[in-house]
N, C-alpha and C positions, 0 to 999 in steps of 0.2 A: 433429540438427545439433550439432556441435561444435566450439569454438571454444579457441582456445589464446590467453591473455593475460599480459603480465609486468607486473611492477609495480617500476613506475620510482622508483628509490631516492630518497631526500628530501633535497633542497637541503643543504648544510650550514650550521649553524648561525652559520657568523662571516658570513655575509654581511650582515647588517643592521649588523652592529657596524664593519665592513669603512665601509661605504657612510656610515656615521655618520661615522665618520673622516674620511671624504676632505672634507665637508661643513665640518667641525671644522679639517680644517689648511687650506682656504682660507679660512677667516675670520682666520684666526691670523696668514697671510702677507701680506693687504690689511692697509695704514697705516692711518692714520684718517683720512685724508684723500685714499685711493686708494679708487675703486672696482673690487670685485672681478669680476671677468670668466672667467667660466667656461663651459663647454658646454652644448649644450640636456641634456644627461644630470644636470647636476649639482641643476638647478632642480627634477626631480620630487622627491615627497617620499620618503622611504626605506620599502621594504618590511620589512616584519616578515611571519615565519613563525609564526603564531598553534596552540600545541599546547594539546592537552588533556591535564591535570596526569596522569593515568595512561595514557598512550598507552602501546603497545608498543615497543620496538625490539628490529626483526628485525635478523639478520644479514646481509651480501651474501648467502652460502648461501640464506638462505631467503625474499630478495628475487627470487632467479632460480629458484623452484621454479614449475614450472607446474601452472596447476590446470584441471583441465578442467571444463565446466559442458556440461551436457547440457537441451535446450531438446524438450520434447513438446508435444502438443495438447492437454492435460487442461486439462478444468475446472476448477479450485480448488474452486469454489463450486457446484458439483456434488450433486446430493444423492444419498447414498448407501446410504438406506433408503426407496427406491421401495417400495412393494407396490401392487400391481393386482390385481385380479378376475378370476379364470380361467372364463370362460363354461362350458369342457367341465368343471372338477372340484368349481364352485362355491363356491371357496373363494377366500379371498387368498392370494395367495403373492408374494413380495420378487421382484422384480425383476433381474438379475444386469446386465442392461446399462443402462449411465447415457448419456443421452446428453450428451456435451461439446461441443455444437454451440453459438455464443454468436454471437448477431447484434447487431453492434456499430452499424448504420445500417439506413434500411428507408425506402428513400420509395416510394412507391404515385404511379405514374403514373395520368395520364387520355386517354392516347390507346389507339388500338384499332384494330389492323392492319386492312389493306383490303387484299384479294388482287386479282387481274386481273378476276375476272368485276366484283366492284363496282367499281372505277374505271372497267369500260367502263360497267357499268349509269351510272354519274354520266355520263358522258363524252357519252350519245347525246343526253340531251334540252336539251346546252348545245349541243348543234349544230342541234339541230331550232329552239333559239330564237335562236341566228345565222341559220341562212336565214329563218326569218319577221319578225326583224327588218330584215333586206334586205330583205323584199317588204313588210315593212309602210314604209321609208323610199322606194320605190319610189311606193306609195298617196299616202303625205305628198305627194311630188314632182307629184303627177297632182292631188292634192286641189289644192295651192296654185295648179295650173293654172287649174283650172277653178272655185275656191273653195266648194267641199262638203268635209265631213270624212268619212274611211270609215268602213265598221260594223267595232263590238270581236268580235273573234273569241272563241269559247268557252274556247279554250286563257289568253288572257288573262284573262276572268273568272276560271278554276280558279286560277291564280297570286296574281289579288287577293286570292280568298277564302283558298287555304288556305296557308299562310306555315310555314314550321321552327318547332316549340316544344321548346323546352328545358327542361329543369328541373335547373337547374346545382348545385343543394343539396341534390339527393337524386341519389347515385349509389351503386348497388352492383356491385362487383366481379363479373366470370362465374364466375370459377372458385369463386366462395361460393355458385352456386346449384345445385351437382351436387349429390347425393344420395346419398349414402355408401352401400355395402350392410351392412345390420345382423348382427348375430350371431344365429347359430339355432340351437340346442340338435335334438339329432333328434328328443327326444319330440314339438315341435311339428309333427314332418313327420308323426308316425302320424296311424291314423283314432280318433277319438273312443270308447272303451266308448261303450256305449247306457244313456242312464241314464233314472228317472224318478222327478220329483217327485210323493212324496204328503205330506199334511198332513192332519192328522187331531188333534183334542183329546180327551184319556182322563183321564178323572177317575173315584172313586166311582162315583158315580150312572149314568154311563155303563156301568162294566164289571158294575154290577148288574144294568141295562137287557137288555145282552147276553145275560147268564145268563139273565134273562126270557125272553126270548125264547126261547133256545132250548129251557126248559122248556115253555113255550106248544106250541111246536113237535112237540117228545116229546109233551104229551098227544093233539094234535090228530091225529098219526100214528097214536097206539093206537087214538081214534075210527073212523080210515077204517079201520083193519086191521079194529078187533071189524066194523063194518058191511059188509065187504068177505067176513070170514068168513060172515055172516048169510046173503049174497047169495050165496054158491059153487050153481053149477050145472055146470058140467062143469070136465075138466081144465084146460082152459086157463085159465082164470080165477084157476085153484088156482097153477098155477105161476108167472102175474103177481104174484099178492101174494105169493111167497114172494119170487121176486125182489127188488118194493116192499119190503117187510120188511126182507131182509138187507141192501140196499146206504141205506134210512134208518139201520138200525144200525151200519154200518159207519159213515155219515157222522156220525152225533149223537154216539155214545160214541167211537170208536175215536179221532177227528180231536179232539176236545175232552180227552177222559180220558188215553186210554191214548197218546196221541203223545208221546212224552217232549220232541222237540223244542218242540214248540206249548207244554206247559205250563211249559219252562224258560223262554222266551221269555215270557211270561202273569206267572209270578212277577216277572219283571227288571220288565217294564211296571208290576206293582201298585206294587213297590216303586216308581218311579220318581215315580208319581201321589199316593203318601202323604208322600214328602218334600217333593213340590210343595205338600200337603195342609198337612203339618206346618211347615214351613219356619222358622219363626219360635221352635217349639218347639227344632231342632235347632242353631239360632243361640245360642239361651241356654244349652241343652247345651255348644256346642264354647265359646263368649266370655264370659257375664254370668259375675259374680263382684259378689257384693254387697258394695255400698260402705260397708255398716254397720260390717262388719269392720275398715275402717280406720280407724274413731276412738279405737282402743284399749281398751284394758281399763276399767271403771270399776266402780264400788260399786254393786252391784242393792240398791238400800232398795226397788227395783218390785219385784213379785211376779212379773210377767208380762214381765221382763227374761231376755232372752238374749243371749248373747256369738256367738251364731252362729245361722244359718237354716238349713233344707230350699226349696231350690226345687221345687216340685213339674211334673214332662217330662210323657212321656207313660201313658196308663194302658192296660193289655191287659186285655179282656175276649173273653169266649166266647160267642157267641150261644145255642149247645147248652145250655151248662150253666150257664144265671144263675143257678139257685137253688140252686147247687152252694156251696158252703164253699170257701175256699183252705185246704189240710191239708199242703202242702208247696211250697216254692221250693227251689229249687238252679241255680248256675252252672254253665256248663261252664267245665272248665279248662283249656280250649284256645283257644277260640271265644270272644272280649271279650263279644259281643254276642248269645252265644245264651245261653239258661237257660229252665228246666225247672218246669213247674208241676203240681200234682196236686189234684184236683178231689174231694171225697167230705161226708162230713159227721160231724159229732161226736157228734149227735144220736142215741142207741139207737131212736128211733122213727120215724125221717125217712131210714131206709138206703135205698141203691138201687144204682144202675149208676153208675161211678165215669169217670175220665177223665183221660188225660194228654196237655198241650198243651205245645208248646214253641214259645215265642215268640223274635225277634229284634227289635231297636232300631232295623233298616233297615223293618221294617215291622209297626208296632205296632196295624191292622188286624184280621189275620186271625193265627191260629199255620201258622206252618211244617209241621209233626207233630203229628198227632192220633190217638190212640188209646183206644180204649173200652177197660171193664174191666168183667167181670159185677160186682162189689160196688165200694164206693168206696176212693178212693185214701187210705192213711193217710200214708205216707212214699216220699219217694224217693231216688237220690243216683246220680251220675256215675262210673263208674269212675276210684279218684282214684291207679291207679299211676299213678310216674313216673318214668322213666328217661332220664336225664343232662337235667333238669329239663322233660323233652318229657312229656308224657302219651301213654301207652302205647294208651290205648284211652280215647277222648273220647269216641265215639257210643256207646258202652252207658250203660245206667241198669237200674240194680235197682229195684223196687217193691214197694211192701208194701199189701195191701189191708186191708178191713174184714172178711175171713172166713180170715185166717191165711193166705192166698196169697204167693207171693215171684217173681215176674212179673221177665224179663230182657229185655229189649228194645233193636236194634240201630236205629238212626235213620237210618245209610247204608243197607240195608235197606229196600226199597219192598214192604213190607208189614207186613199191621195184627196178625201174630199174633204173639205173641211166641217169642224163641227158646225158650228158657228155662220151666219152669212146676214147682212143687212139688205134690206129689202125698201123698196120706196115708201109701205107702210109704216115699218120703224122708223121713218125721218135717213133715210139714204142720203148723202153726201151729192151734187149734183157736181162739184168739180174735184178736181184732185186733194186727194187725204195726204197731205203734208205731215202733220200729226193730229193726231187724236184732240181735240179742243170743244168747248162749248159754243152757241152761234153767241155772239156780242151783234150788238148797233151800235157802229161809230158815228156820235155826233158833231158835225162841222164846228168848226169855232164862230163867231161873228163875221160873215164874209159879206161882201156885196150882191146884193141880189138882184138877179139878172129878167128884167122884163115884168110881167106881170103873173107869168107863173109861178117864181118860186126862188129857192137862192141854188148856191153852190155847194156842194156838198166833198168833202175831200174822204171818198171813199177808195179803201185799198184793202187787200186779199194780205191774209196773213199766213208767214211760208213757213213761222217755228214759234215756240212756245216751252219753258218751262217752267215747273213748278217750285216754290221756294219746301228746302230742306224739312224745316222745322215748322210753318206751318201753310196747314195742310191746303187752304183755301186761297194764297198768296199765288199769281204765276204772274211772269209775264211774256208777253207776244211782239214777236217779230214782225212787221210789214214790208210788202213790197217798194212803198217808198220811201224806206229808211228810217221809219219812225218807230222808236219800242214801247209798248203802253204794259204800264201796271195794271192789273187787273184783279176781281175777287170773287169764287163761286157765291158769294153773298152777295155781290150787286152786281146783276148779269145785264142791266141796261145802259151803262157806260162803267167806264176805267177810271180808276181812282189817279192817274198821274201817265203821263208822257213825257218820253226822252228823244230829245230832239240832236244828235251825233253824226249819222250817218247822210250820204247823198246819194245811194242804190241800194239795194235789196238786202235786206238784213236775212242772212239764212241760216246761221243758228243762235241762238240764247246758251248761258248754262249758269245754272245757278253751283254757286262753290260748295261742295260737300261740308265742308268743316265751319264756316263762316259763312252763314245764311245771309246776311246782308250787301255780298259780294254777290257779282255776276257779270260774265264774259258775253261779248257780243261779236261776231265775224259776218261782215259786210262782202259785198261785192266792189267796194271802194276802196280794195287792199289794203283796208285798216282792220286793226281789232281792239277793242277799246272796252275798260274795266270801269265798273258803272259801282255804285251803291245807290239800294233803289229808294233809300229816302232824299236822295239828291239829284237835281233833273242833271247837272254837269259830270261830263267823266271823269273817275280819277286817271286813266293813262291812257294814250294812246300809242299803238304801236304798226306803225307803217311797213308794210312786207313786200311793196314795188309789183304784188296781184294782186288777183280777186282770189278771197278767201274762201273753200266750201267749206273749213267744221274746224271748230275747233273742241278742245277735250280738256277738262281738268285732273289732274294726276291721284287715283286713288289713296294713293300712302304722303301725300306732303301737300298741304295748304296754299303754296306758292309756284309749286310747277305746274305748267300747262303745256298742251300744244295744240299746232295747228298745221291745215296742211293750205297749197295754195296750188291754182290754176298752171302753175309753171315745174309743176313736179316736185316743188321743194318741202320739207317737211323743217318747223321750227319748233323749240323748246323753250320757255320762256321757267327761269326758279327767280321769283321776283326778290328774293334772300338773297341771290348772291348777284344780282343786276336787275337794275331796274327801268333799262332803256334799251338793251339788245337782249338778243337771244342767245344761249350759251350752246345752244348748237343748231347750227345750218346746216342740213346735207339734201342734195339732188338724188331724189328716189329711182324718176323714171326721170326720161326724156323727152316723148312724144306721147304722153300721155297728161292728161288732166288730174288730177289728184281730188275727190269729193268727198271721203270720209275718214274718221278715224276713232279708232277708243282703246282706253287701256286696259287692260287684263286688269280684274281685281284681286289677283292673287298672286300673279309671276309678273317677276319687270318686262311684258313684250304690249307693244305695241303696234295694231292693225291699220294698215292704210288700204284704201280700193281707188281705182282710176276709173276715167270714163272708157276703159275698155276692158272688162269686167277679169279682172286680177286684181286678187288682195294680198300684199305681202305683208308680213309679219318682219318684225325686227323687233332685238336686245336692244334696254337701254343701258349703257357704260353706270359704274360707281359714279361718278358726277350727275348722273342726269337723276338717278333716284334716290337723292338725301335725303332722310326725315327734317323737316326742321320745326319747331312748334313758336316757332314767332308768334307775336298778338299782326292783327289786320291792320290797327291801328297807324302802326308805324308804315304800312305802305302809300299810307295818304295823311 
């Protein structure tokens, strides 16, 4: 709609002055003694054109421009970011139509049409009670005759008793009680999958039970077979029990062993039953953080003070082999939660059949991988290429036995033999594989030479060995009598330097991840002493009151280390925040021996194993895993 308006120009301004005037010279021209007489016009009082001190002034021009105004149906008040719920996409989605619809009044009547049939329905029984009121005044008429009153008809009675009831305070509307049709999705229109509930509790002691039984099961099978073979009298008989025979072995081994589905299935279940087992264990793992740590540093005048803890998780053991030795741990470098265990013993008179397990943290139960070894395991280690920091091959593991063997072993691989095997043609090891090493000739120094055969030769068996960080050719080697020799794959007939520290059995080396010119040594002389290998003197020595089997440099910081010792105790050395004690002492085991240990390269836990073949795992506290990036410099 459209409408055309002008705007009528504004009065001019002498009119009030005008009007004053006229006011002004009739008082002027009455005498003083004349009264003055004027029109009913002159008696109002005068107008004033009241502006506001910035008004505009248009022009005629722009007095007569017209403006056009255009009037639609919109809302103002409108809202303009609707969103609703799409039943078919299940999503919100904004809404593009607003409605502008505004109701300004609304009164809700209470009457309620009546078509022809109800008006006649009402209509008949006022007519049936006009003629029976005419025959009942008819009665009356006859009664007062003859002075009896007549009998109440039933239709009467029905009227007294039942009367219109209303209920004036409660009304609702018709059209509120229709029943709108709902929205329905098709899925609801299909039929049902078939489903069924089972329920069932599996713990331990249950899936042991199971085993039970089926073992029970297998022997009682062999019973009726041998006693079935006893009984043979003709063919027929013969060819039931082979039948019985194959399809019991078909059922006991094939569906339990060899079904790959069933045992993938069997492993998810255990695991599920030991974190239900564990629970509380794996809560302290993922949350606790001990609160000792945060009351800061103080002055240990205790002996028995430490600036950090070991929480001790879960512990893995092997039912096979408890009387087996731990002789080796290792991570995989791929896998957070798998690592590698080797079973054997140190003892020259206690050797036997050796074993390799490999455990995980989802189920600290039973091992993953198990394999036998004719002699015992001395050392083991992970294929540690790596390319574009991926590892190249995480399921191999080399192995070293107790009879010079060097055993290669693939764990994706569903089987127990190894790839891999050294043989006396390949140059076979003829005593125990400590680690993996090249042969050397150690040559004597200047000794005295005894007789006319020949001199003295100071020949010793070397029990560890490793390699420098950064280059590749650099190792050095541990000996039995405490001497550690630099060594180089480029000059394989003597060692470039000897370090002269120890007075027993040096058993392990480790060169520092971060600082290649550093390297840890742990004796059997309950020392452990930190070496730089262009220097024959140690920079520290550190006195632990045993004999040390291993110690371990800390993945994530330059300066923590540890080590475990003969007396069960397990030490933490961050040479950043002390550089003469250990910032934490704690007693693992008691009656056990304690031989290795290494740190996870990815989570703060750290593995320990005794010489009675159990590996516990333990947290280390905020104190114990500081980053620090100090230079090495400053610790010597």
């Amino acid at each position: 709609m459209k409408s055309t308006r002008k705007i009528a120009p504004a009065p001019p301004a002498q009119t009030a002055s005008k009007s004053l005037g006229s006011t002004n010279s009739l008082a002027e021209n009455s005498g003083p003694g004349e009264t003055a007489i004027a029109g009913d016009g002159d008696w109002l009082p005068p107008k004033e054109l009241l502006k506001p001190p910035g008004q505009l002034q248009l022009t005629e021009k722009e007095l007569d421009e017209e403006l056009t105004r255009i009037l639609n149906a919109n809302n103002p008040h409108a809202p303009q970011n609707i969103s609703r719920y799409s039943n078919k996409e299940c999503i919100f989605k904004t809404s593009p139509n607003v409605d502008h619809f505004v109701i300004h009044f609304e009164f809700d009547g209470y009457l309620i049409y009546k078509g022809e049939e109800a008006i006649a329905a009402e209509t008949t029984p006022m007519i049936v009670a006009a003629a029976e009121e005419g025959v009942a005044t008819d009665a009356a008429a006859a009664t007062t005759e003859t002075g009896t009153d007549p009998p109440a008809t039933p239709l009467e009675d029905e009227k007294k008793q039942k009367g219109p009831l209303r209920n004036q305070f409660n009304f609702s509307e018709r059209a509120s009680q229709t029943i709108n049709n709902p929205y329905r999705e098709r899925s609801t229109n299909t039929e049902p999958p078939p489903s069924r509930v089972f329920t069932d509790t599996v713990n331990q002691w249950s899936i042991y039970d199971a085993y039970m039984e089926d073992v029970l099961a297998k022997e009682k099978n062999a019973k009726e077979k041998s006693k079935s073979d006893k009984s043979k009298t003709n063919k027929d008989d013969d060819n039931k029990n082979v039948l019985q025979s194959s399809s019991d072995n078909s059922h006991n081994e094939e569906a339990y062993y060899k079904n790959v589905e069933l045992k993938k299935a069997m492993i998810i279940i255990e695991r599920m039953a030991n974190q239900n087992t564990f629970d509380d264990v794996t809560q302290d793992y993922k949350y606790w953080e001990d609160a000792s740590d945060e009351l800061g540093d103080r002055k240990s005048f205790v002996r028995d003070y430490c600036s950090g803890s070991l929480l001790p998780l879960w512990k893995f053991t092997c039912a096979k082999e408890k009387r087996k030795q731990v002789t080796a741990v290792c991570w995989n470098p791929k896998n957070t939660d798998l690592f590698a265990v080797g079973y054997g013993s140190y003892d020259f008179s206690k050797q036997g059949p050796g074993m390799i397990a490999s455990f995980t943290l989802k189920n600290p139960s039973h091992p993953e991988f198990l394999y036998m070894t004719e002699s015992g395991v001395m050392s083991l280690d992970f294929h540690p290429q790596v390319i574009y920091t991926i590892p190249k091959h995480p399921s191999m593991i080399a192995v070293g036995l107790y009879d010079g063997s060097v055993l290669v072993y693939n764990l994706q691989k569903k089987i127990d033999a190894p790839l891999f095997r050294s043989n006396p043609k390949s140059g076979k090891h003829t005593d125990p594989v400590w680690q993996d090493v090249i042969r050397l000739k150690l040559n004597g120094g200047s000794g005295e030479t005894g007789g006319e055969d020949g001199g003295l030769f100071n020949l010793a068996g070397g029990c560890c060995f490793d390699f420098h960080k950064a280059v590749d050719h650099l190792f050095v080697v541990g000996t039995e009598e405490g001497q550690i020799h630099k060594c180089s794959k480029t000059y394989n007939s003597q060692y470039l330097m000897s370090f002269n520290g120890h007075q027993m059995s040096v058993y392990t080396v480790r060169f520092n991840p971060f600082h290649g010119s550093v390297f840890l040594s742990a004796s059997a002389d309950w020392t452990v002493k930190l070496w730089n290998h262009t220097k024959d003197k140690p920079l520290a020595s550190f006195d632990l009151n045993s004999s040390v089997g291993d110690v371990a440099w800390a993945p994530y910081s330059s300066t923590v280390f540890a080590a475990v010792t003969s007396d069960g105790k397990v030490f933490v050395f961050d040479l950043n925040e002390n550089k003469y004690e250990a910032i934490c002492e704690q007693q693992i085991v008691r009656k056990a021996k304690l031989t290795h240990c290494a740190f996870n390269p990815f989570e703060p836990i750290l593995l320990v194993g005794d010489d009675k073949g159990t590996v516990i795992s333990m947290k280390l506290s905020p104190n114990l895993r500081k980053i620090c990036d100090v230079d090495c410099a400053t610790i010597y």
